[in-house]
KOLTOR-631041 format. One record per residue (C-alpha): x, z, y; residue in one letter; chain; residue number from 1. Coordinates in nm, 3 decimals. Layout:
@u->X&w->Z&v->Y&balo->A&vogu->A&gumar->NUM
...
//
This chain:
@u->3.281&w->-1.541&v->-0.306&balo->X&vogu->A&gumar->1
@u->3.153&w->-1.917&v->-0.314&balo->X&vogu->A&gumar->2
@u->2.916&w->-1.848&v->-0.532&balo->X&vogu->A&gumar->3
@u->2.733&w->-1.556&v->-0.397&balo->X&vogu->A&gumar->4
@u->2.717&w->-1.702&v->-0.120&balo->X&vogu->A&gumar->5
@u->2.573&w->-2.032&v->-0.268&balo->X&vogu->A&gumar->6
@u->2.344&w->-1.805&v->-0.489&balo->X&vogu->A&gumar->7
@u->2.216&w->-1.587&v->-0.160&balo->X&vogu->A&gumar->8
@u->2.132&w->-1.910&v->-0.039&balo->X&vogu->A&gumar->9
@u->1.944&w->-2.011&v->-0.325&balo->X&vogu->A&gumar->10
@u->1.735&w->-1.712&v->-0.329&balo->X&vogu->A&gumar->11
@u->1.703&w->-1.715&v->0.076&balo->X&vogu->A&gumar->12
@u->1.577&w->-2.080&v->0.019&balo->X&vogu->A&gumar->13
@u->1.336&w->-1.962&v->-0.267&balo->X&vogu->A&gumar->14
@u->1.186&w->-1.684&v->-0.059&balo->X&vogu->A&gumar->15
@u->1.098&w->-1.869&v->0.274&balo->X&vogu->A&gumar->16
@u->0.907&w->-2.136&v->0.045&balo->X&vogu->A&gumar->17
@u->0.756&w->-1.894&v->-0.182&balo->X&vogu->A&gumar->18
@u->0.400&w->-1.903&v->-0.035&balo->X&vogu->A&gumar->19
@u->0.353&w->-2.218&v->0.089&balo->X&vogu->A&gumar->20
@u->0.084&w->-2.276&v->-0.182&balo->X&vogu->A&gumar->21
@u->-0.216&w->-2.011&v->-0.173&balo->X&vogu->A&gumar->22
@u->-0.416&w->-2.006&v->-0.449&balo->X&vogu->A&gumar->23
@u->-0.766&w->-2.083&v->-0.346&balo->X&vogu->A&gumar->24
@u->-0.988&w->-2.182&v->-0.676&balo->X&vogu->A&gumar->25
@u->-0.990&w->-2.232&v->-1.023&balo->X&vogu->A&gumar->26
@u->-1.244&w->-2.465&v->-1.161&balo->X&vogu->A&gumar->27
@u->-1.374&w->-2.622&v->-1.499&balo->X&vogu->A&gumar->28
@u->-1.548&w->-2.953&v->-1.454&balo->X&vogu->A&gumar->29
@u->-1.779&w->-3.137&v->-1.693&balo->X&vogu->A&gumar->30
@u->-1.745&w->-3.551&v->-1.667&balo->X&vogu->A&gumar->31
@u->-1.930&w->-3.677&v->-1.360&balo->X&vogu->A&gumar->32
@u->-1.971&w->-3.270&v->-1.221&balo->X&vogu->A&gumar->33
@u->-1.879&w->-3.322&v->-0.847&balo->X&vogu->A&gumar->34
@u->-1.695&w->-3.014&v->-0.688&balo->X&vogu->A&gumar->35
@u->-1.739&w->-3.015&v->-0.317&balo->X&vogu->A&gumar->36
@u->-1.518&w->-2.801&v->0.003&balo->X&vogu->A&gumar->37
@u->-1.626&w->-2.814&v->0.305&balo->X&vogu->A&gumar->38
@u->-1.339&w->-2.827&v->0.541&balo->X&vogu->A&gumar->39
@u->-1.342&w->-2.677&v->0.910&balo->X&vogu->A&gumar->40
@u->-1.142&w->-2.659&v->1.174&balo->X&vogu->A&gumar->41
@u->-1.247&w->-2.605&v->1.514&balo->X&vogu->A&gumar->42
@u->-1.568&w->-2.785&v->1.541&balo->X&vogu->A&gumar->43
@u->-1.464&w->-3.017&v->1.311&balo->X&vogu->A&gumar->44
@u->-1.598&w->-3.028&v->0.973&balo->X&vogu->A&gumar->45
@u->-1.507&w->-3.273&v->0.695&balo->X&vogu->A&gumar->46
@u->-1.626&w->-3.302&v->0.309&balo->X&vogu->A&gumar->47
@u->-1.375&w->-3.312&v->0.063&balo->X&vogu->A&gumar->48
@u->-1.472&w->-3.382&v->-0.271&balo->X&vogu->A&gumar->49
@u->-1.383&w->-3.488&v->-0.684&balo->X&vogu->A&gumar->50
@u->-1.451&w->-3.563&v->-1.049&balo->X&vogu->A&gumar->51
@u->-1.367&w->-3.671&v->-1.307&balo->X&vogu->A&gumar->52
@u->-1.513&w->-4.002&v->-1.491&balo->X&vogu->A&gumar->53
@u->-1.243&w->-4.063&v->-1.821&balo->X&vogu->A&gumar->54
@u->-1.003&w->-3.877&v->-2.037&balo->X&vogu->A&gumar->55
@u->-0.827&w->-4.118&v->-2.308&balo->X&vogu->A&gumar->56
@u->-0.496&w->-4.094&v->-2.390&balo->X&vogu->A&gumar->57
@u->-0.416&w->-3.779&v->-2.243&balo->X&vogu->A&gumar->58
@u->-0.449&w->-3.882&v->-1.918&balo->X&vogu->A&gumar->59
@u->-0.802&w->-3.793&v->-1.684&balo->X&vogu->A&gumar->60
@u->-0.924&w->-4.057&v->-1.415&balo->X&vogu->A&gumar->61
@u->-1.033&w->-3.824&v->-1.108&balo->X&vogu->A&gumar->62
@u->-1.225&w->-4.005&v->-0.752&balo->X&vogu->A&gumar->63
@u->-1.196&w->-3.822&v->-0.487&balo->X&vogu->A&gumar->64
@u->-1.274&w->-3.842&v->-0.131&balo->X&vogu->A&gumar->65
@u->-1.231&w->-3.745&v->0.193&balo->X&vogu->A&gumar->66
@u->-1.283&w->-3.814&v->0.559&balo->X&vogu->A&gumar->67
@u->-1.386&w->-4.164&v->0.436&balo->X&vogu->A&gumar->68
@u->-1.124&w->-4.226&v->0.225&balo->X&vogu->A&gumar->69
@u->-1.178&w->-4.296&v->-0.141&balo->X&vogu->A&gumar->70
@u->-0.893&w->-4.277&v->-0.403&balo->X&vogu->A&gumar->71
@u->-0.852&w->-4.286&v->-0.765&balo->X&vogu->A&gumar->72
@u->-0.568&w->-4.105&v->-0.936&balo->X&vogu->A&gumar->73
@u->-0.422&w->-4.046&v->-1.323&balo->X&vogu->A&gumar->74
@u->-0.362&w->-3.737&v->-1.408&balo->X&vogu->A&gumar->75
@u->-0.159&w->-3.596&v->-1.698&balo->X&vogu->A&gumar->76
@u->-0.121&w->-3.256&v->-1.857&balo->X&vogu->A&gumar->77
@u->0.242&w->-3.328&v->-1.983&balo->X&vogu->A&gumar->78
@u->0.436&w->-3.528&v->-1.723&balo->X&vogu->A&gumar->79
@u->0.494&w->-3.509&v->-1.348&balo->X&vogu->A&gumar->80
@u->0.166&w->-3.672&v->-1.252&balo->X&vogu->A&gumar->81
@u->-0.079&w->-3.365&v->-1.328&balo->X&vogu->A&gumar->82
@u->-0.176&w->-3.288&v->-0.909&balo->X&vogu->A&gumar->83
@u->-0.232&w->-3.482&v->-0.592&balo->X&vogu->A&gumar->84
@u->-0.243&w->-3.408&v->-0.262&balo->X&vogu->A&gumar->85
@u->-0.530&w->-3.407&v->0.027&balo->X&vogu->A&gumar->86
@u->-0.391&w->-3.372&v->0.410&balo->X&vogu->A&gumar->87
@u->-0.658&w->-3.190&v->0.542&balo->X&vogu->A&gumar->88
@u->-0.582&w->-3.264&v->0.959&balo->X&vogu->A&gumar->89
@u->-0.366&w->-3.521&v->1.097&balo->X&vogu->A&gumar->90
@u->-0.019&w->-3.436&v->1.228&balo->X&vogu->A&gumar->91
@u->0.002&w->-3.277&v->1.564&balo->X&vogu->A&gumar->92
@u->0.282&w->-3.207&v->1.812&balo->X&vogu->A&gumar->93
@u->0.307&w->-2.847&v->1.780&balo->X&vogu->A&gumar->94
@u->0.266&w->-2.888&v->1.420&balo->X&vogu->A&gumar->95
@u->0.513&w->-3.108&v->1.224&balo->X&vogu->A&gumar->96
@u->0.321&w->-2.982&v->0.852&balo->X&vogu->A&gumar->97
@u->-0.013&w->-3.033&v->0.860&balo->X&vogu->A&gumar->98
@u->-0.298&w->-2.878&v->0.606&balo->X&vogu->A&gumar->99
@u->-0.323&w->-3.008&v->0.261&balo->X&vogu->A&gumar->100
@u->-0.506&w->-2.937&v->-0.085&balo->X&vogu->A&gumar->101
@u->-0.317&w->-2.957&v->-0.389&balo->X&vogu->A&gumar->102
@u->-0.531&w->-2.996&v->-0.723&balo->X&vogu->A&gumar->103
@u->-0.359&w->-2.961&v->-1.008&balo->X&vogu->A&gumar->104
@u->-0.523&w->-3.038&v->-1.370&balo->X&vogu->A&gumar->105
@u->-0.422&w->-2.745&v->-1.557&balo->X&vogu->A&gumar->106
@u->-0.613&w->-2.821&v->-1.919&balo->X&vogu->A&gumar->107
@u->-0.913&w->-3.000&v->-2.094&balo->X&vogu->A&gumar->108
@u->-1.133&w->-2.852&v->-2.350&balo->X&vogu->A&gumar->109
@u->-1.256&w->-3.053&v->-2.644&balo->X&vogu->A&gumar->110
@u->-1.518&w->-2.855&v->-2.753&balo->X&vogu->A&gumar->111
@u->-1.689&w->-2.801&v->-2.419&balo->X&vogu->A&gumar->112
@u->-1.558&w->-3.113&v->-2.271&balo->X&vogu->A&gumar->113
@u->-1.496&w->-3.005&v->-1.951&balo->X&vogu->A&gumar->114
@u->-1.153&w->-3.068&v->-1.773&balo->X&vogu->A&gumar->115
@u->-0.969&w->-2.722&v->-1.528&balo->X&vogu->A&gumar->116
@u->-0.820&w->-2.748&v->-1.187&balo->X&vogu->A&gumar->117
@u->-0.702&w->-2.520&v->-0.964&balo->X&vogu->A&gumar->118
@u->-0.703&w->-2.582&v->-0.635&balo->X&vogu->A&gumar->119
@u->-0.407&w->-2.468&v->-0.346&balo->X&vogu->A&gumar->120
@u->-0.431&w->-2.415&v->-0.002&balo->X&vogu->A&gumar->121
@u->-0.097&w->-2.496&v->0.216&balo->X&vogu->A&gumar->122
@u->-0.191&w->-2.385&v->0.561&balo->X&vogu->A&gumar->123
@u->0.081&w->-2.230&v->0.727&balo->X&vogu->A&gumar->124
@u->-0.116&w->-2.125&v->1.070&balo->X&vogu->A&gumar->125
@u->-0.452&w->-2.098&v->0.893&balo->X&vogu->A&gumar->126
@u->-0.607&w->-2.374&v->1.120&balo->X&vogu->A&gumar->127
@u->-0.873&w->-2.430&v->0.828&balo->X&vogu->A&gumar->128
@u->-1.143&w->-2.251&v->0.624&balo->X&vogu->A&gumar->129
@u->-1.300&w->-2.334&v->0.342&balo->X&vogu->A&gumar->130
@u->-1.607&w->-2.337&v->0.159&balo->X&vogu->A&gumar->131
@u->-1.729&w->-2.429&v->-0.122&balo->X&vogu->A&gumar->132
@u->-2.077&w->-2.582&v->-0.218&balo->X&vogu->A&gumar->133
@u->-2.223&w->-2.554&v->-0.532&balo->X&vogu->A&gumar->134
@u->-2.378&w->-2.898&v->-0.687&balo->X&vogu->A&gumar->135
@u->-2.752&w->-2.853&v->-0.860&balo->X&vogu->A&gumar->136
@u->-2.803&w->-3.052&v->-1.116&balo->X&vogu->A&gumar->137
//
């Protein structure tokens, strides 16, 4: 009885979480290749973007930035550290989880050299939109 209980629980657990992540984008990146999202809420409207500069030892330097903040972050295919996190708008009152972007490096290709991310969407009340602009080279 315990246990399907516990196990109901489990699955109860698994279900209310199971979209917190939308897919939004999947992208493959040369070195340098800025991707660009235009974030909007409101009248607000922010730039969020990234790229990658290295890949040595199975592990790819990305910069990215947003809302004036710069960051640099090691990625890797194989361990934990393969996605970071953007909060999109600050916390508010009525809303204890704010928007965020998740990019996650999902592979790099030798022969083209270009490194793939997709890109998630956690925005429980939709209070953002997205777009994204393409670079020209």
């Amino acid at each position: 009885m315990m246990r399907s209980l516990f196990l109901l629980f489990c699955l109860f657990v698994l279900f209310a979480h199971a979209d917190e992540w939308r897919p939004v984008k999947s992208v493959s990146l040369q070195k340098d290749q800025l991707e660009q999202i235009v974030v909007t809420s409101g009248a607000l409207k922010k730039l969020f973007e990234f790229r990658w500069t290295l890949y040595a030892d199975n592990a790819l330097v990305v910069l990215h930035a947003y809302d004036d903040f710069v960051a640099q972050t090691l990625l890797r295919l194989h361990y934990n550290h393969r996605s970071f996190c953007v909060e999109l708008l600050a916390k508010g009152k009525s809303h204890a989880m704010p928007p965020y972007l998740v990019v996650t490096f999902k592979q790099f290709d030798f022969e083209t050299k270009q490194a793939r991310f997709d890109i998630y969407l956690s925005d429980d009340n939709e209070r953002v939109t997205l777009k994204f602009l393409q670079e020209t080279m």
